[in-house]
C-alpha positions in Angstrom: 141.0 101.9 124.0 137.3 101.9 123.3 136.0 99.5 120.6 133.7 100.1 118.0 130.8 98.0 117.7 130.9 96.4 114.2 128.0 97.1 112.6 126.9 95.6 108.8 127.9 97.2 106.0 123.9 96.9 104.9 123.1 99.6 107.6 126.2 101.6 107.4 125.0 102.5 103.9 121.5 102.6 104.9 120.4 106.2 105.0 117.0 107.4 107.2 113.6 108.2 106.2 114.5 112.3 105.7 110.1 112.6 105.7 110.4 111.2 109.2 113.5 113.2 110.0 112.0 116.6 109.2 108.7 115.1 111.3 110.6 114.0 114.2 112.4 117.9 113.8 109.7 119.5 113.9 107.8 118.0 116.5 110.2 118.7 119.0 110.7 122.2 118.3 106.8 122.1 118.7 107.5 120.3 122.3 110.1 122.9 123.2 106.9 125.7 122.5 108.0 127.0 119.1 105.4 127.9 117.1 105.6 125.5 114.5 103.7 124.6 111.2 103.8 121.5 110.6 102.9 120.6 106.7 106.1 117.9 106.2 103.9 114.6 107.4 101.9 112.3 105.2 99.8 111.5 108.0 95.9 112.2 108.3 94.8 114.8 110.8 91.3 113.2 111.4 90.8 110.6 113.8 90.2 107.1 113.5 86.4 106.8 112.5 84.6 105.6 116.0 83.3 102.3 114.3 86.1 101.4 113.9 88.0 102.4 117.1 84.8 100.1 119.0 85.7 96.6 117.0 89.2 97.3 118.5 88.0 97.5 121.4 85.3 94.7 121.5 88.5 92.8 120.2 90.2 93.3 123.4 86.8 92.5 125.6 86.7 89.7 123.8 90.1 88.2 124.7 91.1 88.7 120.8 95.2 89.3 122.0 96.6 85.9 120.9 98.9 84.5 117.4 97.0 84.5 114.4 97.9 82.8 111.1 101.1 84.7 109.6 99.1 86.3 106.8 96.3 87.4 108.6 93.2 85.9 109.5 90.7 84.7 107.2 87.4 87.0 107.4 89.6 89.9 107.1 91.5 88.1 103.8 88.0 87.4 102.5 87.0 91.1 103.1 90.0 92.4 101.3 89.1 90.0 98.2 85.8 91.6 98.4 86.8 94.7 98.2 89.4 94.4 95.4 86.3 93.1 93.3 84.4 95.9 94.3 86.8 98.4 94.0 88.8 96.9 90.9 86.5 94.2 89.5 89.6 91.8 90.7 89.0 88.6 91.6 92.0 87.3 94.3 91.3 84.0 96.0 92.1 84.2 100.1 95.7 82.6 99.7 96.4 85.1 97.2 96.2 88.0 100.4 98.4 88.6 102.7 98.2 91.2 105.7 100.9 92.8 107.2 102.4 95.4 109.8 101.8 98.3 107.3 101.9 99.0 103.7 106.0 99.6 104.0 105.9 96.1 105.4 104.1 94.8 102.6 106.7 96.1 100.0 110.3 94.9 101.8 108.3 91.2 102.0 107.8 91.9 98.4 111.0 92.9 97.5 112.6 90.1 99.9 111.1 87.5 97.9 111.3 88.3 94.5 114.9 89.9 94.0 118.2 88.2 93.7 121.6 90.2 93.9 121.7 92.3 90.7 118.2 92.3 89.4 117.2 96.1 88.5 113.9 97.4 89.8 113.2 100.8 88.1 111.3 103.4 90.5 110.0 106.5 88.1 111.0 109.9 89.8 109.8 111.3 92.1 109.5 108.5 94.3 108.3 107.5 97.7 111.6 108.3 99.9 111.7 103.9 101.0 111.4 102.9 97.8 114.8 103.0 96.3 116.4 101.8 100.2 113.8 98.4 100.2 115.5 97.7 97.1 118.7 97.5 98.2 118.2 96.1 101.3 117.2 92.8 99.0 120.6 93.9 97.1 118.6 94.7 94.3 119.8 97.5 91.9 117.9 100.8 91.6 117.3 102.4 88.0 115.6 105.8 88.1 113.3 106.8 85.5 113.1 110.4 84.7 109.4 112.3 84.4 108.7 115.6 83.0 106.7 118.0 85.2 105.4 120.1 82.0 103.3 116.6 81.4 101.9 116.4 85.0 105.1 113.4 86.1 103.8 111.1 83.2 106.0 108.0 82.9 108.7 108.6 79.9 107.8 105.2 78.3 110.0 105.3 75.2 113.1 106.1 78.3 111.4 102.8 79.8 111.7 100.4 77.1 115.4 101.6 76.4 116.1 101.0 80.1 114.8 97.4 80.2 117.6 94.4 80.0 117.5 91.1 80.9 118.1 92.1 84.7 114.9 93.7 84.7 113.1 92.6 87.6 110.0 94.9 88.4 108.6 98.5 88.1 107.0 100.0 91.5 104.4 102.6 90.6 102.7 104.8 92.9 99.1 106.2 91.8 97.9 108.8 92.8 102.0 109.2 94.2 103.4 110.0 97.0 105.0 113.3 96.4 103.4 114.9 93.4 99.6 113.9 93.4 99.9 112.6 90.4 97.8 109.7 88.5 99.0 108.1 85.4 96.4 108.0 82.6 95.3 104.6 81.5 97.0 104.9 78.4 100.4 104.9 79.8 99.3 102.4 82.2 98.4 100.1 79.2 101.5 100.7 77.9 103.1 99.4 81.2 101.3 96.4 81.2 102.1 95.5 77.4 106.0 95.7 78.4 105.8 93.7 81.4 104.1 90.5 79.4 106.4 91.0 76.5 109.8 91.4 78.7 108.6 89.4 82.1 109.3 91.5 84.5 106.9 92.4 87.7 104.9 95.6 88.2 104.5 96.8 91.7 101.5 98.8 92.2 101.3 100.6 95.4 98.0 102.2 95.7 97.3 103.5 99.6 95.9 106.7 97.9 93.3 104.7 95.8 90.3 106.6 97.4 91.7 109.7 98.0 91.7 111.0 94.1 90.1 114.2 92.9 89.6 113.4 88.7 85.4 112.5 89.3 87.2 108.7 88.9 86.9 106.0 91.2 89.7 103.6 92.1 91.8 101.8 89.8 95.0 100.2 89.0 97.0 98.6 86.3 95.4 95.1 86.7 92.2 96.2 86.8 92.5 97.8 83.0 94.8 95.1 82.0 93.5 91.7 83.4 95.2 89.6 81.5 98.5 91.3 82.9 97.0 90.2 86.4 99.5 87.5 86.6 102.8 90.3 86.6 100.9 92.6 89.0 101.8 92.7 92.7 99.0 95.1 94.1 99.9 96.8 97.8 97.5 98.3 99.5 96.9 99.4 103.1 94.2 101.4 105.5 96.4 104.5 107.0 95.4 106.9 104.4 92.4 106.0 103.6 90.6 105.6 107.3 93.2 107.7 109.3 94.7 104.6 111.0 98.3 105.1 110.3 99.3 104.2 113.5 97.3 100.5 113.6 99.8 99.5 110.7 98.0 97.4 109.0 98.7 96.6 105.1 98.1 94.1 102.7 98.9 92.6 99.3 97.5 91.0 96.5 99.2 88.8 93.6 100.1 85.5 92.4 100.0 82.9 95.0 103.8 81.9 94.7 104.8 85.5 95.6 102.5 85.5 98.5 103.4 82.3 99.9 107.1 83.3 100.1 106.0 86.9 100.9 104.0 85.7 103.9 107.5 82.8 104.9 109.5 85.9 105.0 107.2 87.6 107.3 107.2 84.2 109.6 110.8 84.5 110.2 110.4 88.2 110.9 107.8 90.0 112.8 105.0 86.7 112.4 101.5 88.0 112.5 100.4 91.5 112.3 98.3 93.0 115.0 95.4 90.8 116.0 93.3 93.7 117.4 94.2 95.6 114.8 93.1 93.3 112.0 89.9 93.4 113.7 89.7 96.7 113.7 90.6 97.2 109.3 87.8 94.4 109.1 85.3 97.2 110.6 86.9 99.6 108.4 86.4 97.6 104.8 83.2 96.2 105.9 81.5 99.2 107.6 79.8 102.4 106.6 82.2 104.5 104.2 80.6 108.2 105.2 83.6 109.1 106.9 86.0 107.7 104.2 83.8 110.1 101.9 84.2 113.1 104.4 87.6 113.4 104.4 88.3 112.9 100.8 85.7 116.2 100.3 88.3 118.1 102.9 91.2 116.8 101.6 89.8 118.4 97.9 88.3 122.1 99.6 92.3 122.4 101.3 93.6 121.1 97.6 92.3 123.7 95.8 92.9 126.7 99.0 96.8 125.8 98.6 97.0 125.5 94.8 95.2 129.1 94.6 97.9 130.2 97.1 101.0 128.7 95.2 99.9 130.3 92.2 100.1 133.7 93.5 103.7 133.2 94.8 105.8 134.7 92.4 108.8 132.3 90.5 106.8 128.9 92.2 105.3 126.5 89.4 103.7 123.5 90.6 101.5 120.6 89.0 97.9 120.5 90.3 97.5 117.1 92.0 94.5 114.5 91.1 94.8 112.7 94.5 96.7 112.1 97.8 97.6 114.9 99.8 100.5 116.7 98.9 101.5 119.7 96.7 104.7 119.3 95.1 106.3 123.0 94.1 109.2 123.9 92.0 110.7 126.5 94.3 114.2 126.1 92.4 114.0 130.1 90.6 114.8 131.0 94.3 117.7 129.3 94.5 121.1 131.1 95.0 119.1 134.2 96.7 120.2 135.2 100.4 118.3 135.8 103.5 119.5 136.8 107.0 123.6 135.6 106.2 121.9 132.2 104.4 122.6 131.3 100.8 119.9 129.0 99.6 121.3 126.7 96.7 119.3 123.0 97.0 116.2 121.9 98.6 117.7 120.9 101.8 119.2 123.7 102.2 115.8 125.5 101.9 114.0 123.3 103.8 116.5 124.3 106.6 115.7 128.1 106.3 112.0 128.2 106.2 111.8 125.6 109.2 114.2 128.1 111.1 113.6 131.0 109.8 109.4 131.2 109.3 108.4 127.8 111.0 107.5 125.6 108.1 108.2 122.0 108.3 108.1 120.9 104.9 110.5 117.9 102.9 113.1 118.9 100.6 112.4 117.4 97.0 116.1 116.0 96.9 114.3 112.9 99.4 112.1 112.0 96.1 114.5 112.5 93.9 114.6 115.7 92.7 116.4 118.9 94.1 114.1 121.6 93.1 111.6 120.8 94.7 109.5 120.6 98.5 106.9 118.6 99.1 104.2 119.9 101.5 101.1 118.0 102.9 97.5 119.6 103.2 96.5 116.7 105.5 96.1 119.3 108.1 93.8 121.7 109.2 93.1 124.8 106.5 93.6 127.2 109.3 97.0 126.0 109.4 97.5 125.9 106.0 96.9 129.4 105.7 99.0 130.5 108.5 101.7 128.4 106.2 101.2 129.9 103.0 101.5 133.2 105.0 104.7 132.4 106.5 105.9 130.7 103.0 105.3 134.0 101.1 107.0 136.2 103.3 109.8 133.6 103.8 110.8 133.6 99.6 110.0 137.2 99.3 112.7 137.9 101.9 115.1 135.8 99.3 117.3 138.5 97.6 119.9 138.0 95.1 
């Protein structure tokens, strides 16, 4: 008799990033030589800016490849704090920053130390698809809140204040978000803030899109309109979007000291530090010139506004225009229950299925963000290949029938 390995019950209910899934998919049908286009990953197409790929590399020269303090080393804190003050007119102290192994790093620390069993965290939908599964990993509960897509996702704050109780532990808010594009005026940011003071509860803001926003405004976050809310705001922030160095998986945080100090324990019993030669190499990027930072946000708009214009003339798709990241976020439910070669199309998985095997288009089915009718595709790629994947998306719904 064989015997099963018993495995936690955490893990068995654990379920796999489906944006990495349709990634990992896709690439090896690429491998295998199928034509594929690939539009499903939030990932950067440019390479890592050559300033930056040098102080790695002097890092190594320089025999930079032992421990560093748990929370990152200090010039790099210190150039973080600079650049929230820049960037946000925030003032953070160094032991108020902490660096970690990537922005998703930054958020399970977060999570870990602030949430007991119970304590409800509400995540406004769509979300980022390791949102909800950091949560309950700290056995936190999840509470979805609903947003409208006829008002560009804004947050339904009179649904918010009916969902707070005293479990109410935090808010994670994503802007510009991870999948829509969206940014939430300052209005309903304010808003926010007000609860948070008047119920306690945390507001996480995760803001790795910060530069990359298309509205003519520069970055900003609910702590930097509401300073005296400062004190409830845990601000995540990273450098894989921003400077094309998702692989170096660096991120960092910003917040009360008592958060960070158990943040950064957490992280001591787990993976330690975070990448020496990589630290060295974010300190060249926040430091250093910004031209290329400014270069790719002016491609990033030019292939906005090529796959918006090709949306719109799809027939039965409605989609809201982004004001930042790098996704496109259609409604491509009117096709649903249509037919095409033997295949019924009822949900978004199941179309994301048919077009990666039927027209070669990786994209991710809304139902990972929470909402079935819709795909999220990413224009961080070249516009050649955007093209060629509006082409094959046009022809793919068109040969929906009912």
């Amino acid at each position: 008799m064989s015997w099963t390995f018993p495995l936690s019950e955490r893990v068995r209910n654990l379920k796999p990033s489906p944006t990495l899934a349709i990634d990992t998919k896709a690439k090896t049908l690429k491998a295998k030589g199928v034509d594929i286009i690939n539009l499903s990953a939030g990932e950067p197409d440019f390479d890592t800016p050559e300033h930056i790929k040098e102080a790695a590399i002097k890092a190594i020269r320089d025999g930079f490849t032992k421990y560093t303090p748990v929370g990152g080393i200090p010039e790099l804190k210190e150039a973080i704090a600079a650049k929230f003050e820049q960037d946000y007119k925030l003032t953070y102290r160094p032991e108020q920053i902490m660096v970690s192994t990537g922005g998703k790093q930054v958020l399970y620390n977060v999570a870990q130390a602030i949430l007991d069993p119970g304590d409800e965290v509400i995540i406004p939908v769509p979300y980022w698809v390791s949102y909800p599964a950091i949560v309950e990993l700290a056995e936190g509960t999840v509470r979805f809140l609903p947003s409208d897509p006829d008002k560009d996702f804004a947050l339904d704050l009179a649904e918010l204040g009916s969902m707070l109780t005293s479990k109410t532990r935090a808010i994670i808010l994503n802007s510009p978000s991870n999948p829509t594009g969206a940014v939430y005026s300052r209005e309903d940011l304010m808003t926010v803030a007000a609860l948070a003071v008047e119920h306690n509860f945390v507001i996480i803001t995760d803001d790795i899109y910060d530069q990359i926003r298309f509205d003519n405004k520069g970055p900003e976050n609910i702590a930097s309109l509401v300073p005296e809310a400062q004190d409830h705001v845990i601000v995540v922030n990273g450098v894989s979007k921003t400077y094309a160095m998702t692989g170096w998986r660096i991120g960092y945080l910003a917040g009360p000291q008592a958060v960070v100090k158990a943040a950064t324990k957490i992280q001591s019993q787990s993976t330690s530090n975070p990448n020496s030669i990589a630290q060295k190499a974010v300190l060249a990027a926040l430091t250093g010139p910004q031209d290329e930072v400014l270069k790719m946000k002016k491609a990033f708009l030019e292939r906005k506004n090529y796959i918006m214009e090709r949306l719109e003339a799809i027939p039965g798709i409605s989609c809201v225009k982004p004001k930042g990241a790098f996704y496109v976020f259609p409604d491509l439910s009117s096709y649903y229950g249509k037919k095409a070669f033997g295949k019924e199309i009822n949900n978004s998985l199941e179309m994301a299925d048919y077009l990666l095997e039927e027209s070669r288009i990786a994209g991710v089915p809304g139902i990972a963000f929470g909402d079935d009718r819709f795909m999220r595709f990413s224009y961080a790629t070249d516009l050649s290949i955007i093209q060629e994947g509006m082409d094959r998306l046009r022809v793919a719904l068109s040969n929906l029938n009912s």
